[in-house]
N, C-alpha and C positions, 0 to 999 in steps of 0.2 A: 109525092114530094119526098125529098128525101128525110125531113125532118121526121116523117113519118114510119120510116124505117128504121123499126130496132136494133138493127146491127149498125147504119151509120149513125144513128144516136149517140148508140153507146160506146162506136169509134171515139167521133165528136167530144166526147164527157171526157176519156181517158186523154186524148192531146189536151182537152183544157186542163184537165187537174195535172199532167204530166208538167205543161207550162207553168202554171205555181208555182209548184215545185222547183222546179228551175229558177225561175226569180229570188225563190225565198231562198236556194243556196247560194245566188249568184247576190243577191242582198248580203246575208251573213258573209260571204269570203270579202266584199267590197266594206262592210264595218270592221271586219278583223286585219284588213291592210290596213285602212284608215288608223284604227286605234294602232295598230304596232307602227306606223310612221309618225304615228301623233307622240309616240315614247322614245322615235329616236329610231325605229328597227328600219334596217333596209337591206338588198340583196350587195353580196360583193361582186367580184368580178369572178371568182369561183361559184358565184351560186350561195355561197353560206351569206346566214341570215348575220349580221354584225348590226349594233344599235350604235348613231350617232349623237352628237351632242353640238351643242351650240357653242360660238364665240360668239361676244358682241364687241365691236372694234370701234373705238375712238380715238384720238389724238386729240395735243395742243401745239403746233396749230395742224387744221385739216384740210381738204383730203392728205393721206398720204396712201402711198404702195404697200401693199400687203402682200409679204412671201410667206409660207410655210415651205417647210423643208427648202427651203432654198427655192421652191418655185413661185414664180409672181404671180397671184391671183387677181381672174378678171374683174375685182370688185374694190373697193378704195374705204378709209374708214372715213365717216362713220356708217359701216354696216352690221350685219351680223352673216354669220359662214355656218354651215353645217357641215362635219367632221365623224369620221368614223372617231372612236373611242380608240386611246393612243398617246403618246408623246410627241408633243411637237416643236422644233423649234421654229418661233414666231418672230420675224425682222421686219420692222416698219421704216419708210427710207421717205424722203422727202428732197425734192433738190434745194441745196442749201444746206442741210442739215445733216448733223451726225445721227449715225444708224440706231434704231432702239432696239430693244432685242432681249429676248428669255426663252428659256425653255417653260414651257405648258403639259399638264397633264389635265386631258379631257377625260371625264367617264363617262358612259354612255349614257344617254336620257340626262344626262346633266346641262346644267346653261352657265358659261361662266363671261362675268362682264368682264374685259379688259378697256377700263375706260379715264386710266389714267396713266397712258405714256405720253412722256414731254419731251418734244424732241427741242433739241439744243444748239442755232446755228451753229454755222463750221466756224465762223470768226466773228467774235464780241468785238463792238469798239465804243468804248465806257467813255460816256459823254463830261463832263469836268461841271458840274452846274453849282458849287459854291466851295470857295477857298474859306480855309478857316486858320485864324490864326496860332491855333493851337489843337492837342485832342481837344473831340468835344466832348463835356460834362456827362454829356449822356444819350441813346438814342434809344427811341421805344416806338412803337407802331402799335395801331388802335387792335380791335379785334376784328373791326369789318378790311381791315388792310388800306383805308382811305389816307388817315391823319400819319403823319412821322414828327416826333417831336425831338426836336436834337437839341441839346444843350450848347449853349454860347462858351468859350475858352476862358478860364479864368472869372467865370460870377458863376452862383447857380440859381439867379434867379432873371436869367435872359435865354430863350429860348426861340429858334426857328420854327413855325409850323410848315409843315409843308402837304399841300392837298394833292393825293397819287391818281384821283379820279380826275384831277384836270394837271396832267404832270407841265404842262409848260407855263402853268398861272407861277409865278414868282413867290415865295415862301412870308409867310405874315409872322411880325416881331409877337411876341409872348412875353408879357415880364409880371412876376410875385412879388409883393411886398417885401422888402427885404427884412421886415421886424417879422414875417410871418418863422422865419429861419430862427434855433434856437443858438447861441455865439458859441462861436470855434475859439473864441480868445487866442486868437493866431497860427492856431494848430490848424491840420490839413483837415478838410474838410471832404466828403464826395456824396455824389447821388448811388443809393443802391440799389439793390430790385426794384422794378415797378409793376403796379397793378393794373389793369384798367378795368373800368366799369363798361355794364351792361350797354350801356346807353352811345359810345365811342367820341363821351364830352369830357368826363372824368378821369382821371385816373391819378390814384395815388404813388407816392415817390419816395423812397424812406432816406433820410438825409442824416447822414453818419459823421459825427463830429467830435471829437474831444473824447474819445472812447464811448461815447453815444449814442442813440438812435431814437428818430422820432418819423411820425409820418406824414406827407405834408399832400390835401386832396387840391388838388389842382386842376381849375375847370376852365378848358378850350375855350371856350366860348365867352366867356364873360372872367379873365383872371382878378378881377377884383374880388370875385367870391370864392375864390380859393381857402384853404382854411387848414391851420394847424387842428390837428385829431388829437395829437396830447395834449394839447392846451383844453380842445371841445370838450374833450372829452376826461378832462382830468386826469390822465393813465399816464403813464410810461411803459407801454409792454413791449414784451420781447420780441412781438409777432402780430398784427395784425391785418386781416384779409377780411375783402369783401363777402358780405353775407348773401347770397342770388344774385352777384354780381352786380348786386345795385350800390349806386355811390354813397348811399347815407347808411347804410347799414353794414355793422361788420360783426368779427370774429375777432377777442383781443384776446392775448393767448400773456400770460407769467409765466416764464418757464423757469423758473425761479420757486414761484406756490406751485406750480403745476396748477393753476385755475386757468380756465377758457373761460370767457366772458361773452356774455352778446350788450350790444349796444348799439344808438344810432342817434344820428344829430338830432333827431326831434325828442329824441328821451335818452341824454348822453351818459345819464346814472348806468353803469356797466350792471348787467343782471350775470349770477352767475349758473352756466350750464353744467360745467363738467369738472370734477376735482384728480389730482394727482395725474395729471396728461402729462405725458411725455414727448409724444408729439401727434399732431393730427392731420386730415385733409378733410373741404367740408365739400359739400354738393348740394345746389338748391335752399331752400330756403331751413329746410330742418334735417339735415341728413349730414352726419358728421364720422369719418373714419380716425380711428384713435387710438393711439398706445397708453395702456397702464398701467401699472402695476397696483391698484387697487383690486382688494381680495382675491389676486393671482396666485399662485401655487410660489412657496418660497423660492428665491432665484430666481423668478419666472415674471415675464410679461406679456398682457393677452392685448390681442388687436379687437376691439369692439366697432360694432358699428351700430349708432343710435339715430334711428329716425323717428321721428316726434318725440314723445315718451318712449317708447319702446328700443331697447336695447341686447344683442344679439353678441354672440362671442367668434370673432372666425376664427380664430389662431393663437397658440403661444409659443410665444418664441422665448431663447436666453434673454436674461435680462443682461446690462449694462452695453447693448450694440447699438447702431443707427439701425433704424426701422425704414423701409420705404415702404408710404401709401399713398394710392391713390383711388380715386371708384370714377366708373362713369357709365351713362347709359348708353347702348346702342345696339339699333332695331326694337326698341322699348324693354331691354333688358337690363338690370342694373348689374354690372360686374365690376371688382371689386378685387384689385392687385393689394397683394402684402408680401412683404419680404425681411427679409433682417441680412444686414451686409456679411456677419460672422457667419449665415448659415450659406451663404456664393447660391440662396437661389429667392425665384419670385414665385409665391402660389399666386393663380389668378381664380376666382370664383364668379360661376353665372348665377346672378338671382340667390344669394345667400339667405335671402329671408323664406325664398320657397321653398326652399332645399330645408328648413328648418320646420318651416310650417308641414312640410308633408312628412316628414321622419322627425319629431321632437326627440333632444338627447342624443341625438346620432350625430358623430361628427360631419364636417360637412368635407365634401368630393370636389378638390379643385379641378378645372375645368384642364388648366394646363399646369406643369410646372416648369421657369425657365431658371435658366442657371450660369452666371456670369461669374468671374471670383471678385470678392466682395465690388460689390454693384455699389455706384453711389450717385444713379440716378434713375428714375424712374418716369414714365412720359405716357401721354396717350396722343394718337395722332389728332390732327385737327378732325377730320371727321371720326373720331373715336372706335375705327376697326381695328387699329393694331396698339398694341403695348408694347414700350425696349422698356430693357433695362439695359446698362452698359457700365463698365469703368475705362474710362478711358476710350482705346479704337475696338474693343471689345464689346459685342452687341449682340443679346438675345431678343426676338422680334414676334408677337404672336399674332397670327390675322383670325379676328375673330368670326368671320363671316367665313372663313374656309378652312376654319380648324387646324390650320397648321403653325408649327413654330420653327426658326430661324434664327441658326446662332452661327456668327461670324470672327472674323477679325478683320476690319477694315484696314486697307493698305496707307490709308491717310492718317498721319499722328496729329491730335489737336495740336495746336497752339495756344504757349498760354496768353494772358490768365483764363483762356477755359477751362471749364471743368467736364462738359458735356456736349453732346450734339443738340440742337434743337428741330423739330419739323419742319420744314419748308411748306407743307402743305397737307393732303390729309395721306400720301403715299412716300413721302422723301423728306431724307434724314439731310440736313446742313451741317456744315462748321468751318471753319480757317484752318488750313493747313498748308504750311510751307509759304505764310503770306498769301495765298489765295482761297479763293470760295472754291465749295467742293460740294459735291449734289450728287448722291445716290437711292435708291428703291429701297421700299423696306426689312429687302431678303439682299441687299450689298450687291443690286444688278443693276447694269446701268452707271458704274458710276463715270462722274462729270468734272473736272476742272475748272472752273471759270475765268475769272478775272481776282487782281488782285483786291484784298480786304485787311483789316484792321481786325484784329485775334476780340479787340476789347468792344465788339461793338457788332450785333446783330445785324442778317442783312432784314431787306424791306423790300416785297414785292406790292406791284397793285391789284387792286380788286381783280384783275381780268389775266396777272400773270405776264404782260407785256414788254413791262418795266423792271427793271431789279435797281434798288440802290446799294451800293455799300460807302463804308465811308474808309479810305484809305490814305498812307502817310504820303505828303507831295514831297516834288521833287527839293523844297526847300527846308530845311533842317527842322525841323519842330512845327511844323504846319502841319495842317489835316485838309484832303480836297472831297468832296461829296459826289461821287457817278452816280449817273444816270446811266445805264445799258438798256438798250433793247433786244429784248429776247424774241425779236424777229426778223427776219433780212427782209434788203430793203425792199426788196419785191411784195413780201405781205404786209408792209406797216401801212 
């Protein structure tokens, strides 16, 4: 038998172990392509080994056409593409719609989301849904984007609600005690900033009269519990903001003592936080960004930032300028812009407190520095990845998720009385220019023209993006009329 024989035995032994072997290398080359296409590597058309990188592709609204370099690919968003590592330009088309479009830089084994281009029909037609007899007093939008409250022409205590999640329900009357208002004794009276609360019932309205200011809470839902906060609360201060964006609790600021106060309608006795403040920005319930000049270096003013007791130093700047601050979190990191307008730039800081905690007494390493000539505004987007600073059509933009910054001049001049752009969303910058609405990307791509708008009066999108209002001058001399646009043709409404 041949089992028997020594020499086919030991043939036998050498092909089974020679086979192992084989597997075990053909194993190993099958995990070492796996792993290097798992990071992105693959062969080109020369044979060289290049590592690709991901896009992931979205729109509003979707599918649309996906070209790179100008050729149309066989996949539609939302997907995702794999890509050699490279430059690319990327145009998303849609029928109906005007083209979107940027240049990308992929890196290799890298993943980068593109998951907020808004493509913008070819023709708006702004629907007329309320004449008003005059400008209105005032228009503000909730935080969830549902509520629009507009003030009535000539009172300031009648107002329109109007509900964006159900846009064709008809607008519900709003009216404040008119004794809740402090007397103008004839003089011109207006509504100025407003706040709104956490909750999107609340929101406060600062009512400017007689060379005065007071702040008046005012609630959606039930206006008879509306309520004067100088009277509640005893104060007249120069400033006050929601404490955790909740409606009963605030931040009252004397810029006059330089005292910041906390306070709330259930214990309106104002407690005092912080002394000689010059100015501040708060976050959360105990986390407070601040200009002072208490024990600063002569001439000098340091930016602190105080969470619970604990109080940290980021910066000094000249004293006697405007300061701009602001902090926020995101991807759970707290960052934390400072600026001074005399110095034309913004430091931005990641995590100041860790940055302290791990090196004590070491200055701290701003993440970026942006630089505008004297800035005199300062913003986070709604989803809090990018920071501007800007004066006027002039814009430095930082994206914090991809580490880069972008400084412009935008081709659109505000109108006034602006001062600023505001966000449209958590990727696009708005404002009135030339009588019209204007929509561009956070790096000035993209930009968009819309429909005519009113310089003094914020536009108002819905929950979903669908709708847009603004409120613009009609065709009859001193009237004001309320669009409704849909920002989809009529094939996808």
């Amino acid at each position: 038998m041949d089992y028997l024989d020594p020499k086919k035995r030991f043939r036998h032994h050498v092909m089974l172990y020679l086979g192992y072997v084989l597997i075990g290398i053909a194993v190993v080359i099958g995990t070492v392509i796996l792993l290097y296409q798992a990071y992105g590597f693959g062969l080109g058309k020369n044979g060289d080994v290049i590592q690709n990188g991901l896009f992931f592709f979205s729109s509003q609204p979707h599918p649309a056409d996906i070209y790179v370099n100008g050729a149309k690919k066989p996949v539609e968003t939302n997907t995702r593409l794999s890509l050699p590592a490279g430059i690319y330009n990327i145009r998303l088309q849609r029928d109906g719609y005007r083209t979107w479009q940027r240049t990308i830089s992929l890196e290799g084994g890298s993943v980068q989301h593109v998951d907020y281009p808004f493509l913008v029909p070819n023709s708006l037609s702004p629907k007329k849904i309320q004449t008003f007899t005059g400008p209105p007093s005032l228009a503000t939008q909730s935080p969830d984007h549902r509520w629009l409250l507009i003030g009535q022409p000539g009172t300031l205590t009648s107002f329109a609600v109007y509900d964006l999640k159900n846009p064709a329900k008809p607008a519900e009357e709003l009216a404040i005690a008119a004794g809740l208002l402090g007397k103008a004794d004839g003089g011109p009276e207006s509504w100025g900033p407003s706040e709104w609360a956490a909750d999107n019932r609340h929101v406060i309205l600062q009512h400017l009269y007689a060379g005065k200011a007071e702040y008046i809470l005012v609630d959606r839902e039930d206006p008879a519990q509306s309520v004067n906060l100088n009277a509640a609360l005893s104060l007249n201060p120069t400033q006050l903001t929601l404490r955790d964006k909740k409606y009963d609790q605030y931040y009252v600021f004397d810029a006059a003592g330089g005292v910041l106060r906390t306070a709330s309608l259930k214990e309106p006795a104002a407690q005092p936080l912080l002394d000689r403040v010059i100015s501040y920005k708060s976050y959360g319930d105990d986390t407070v960004l601040y200009a002072t000049d208490s024990n600063a270096p002569a001439g000098k003013v340091q930016i602190r930032l105080r969470i619970g007791d604990k109080t940290s130093v980021i910066r000094t700047f000249p004293a006697g300028t405007t300061y701009l601050l602001d902090l926020a979190k995101y991807d759970g990191d707290m960052y934390v812009a400072a600026g001074a307008s005399a110095e034309n730039k913004l430091y931005i800081y990641k995590d100041p407190v860790g940055q302290q905690n791990a090196a004590p007494g070491r200055a701290l390493v701003p993440s970026q520095v942006l630089r505008v000539n004297a800035p005199n505004y300062l913003s986070f987007s709604d989803s809090a990845q990018f920071i501007a600073i800007e004066n006027g059509n002039e814009f430095s933009v930082y994206d914090i998720e991809n580490e880069m910054a972008f400084h412009y001049y935008s081709p659109f001049a505000l109108d006034a009385p602006q001062t600023h752009a505001n966000w449209m969303d958590g990727n696009r910058l708005t404002y009135v220019s030339g009588g019209k609405l204007a929509i561009f990307d956070y790096d000035n791509a993209n930009r968009q023209v819309l429909i005519p708008a009113s310089s003094q009066y914020e536009p108002a999108f819905t929950p979903n993006y669908k709708f847009l209002y603004t409120v613009a001058p009609a065709a009859s001399t001193g009237q004001s009329d309320l669009y409704q646009t849909s920002l989809l043709t009529p094939a996808d409404r």
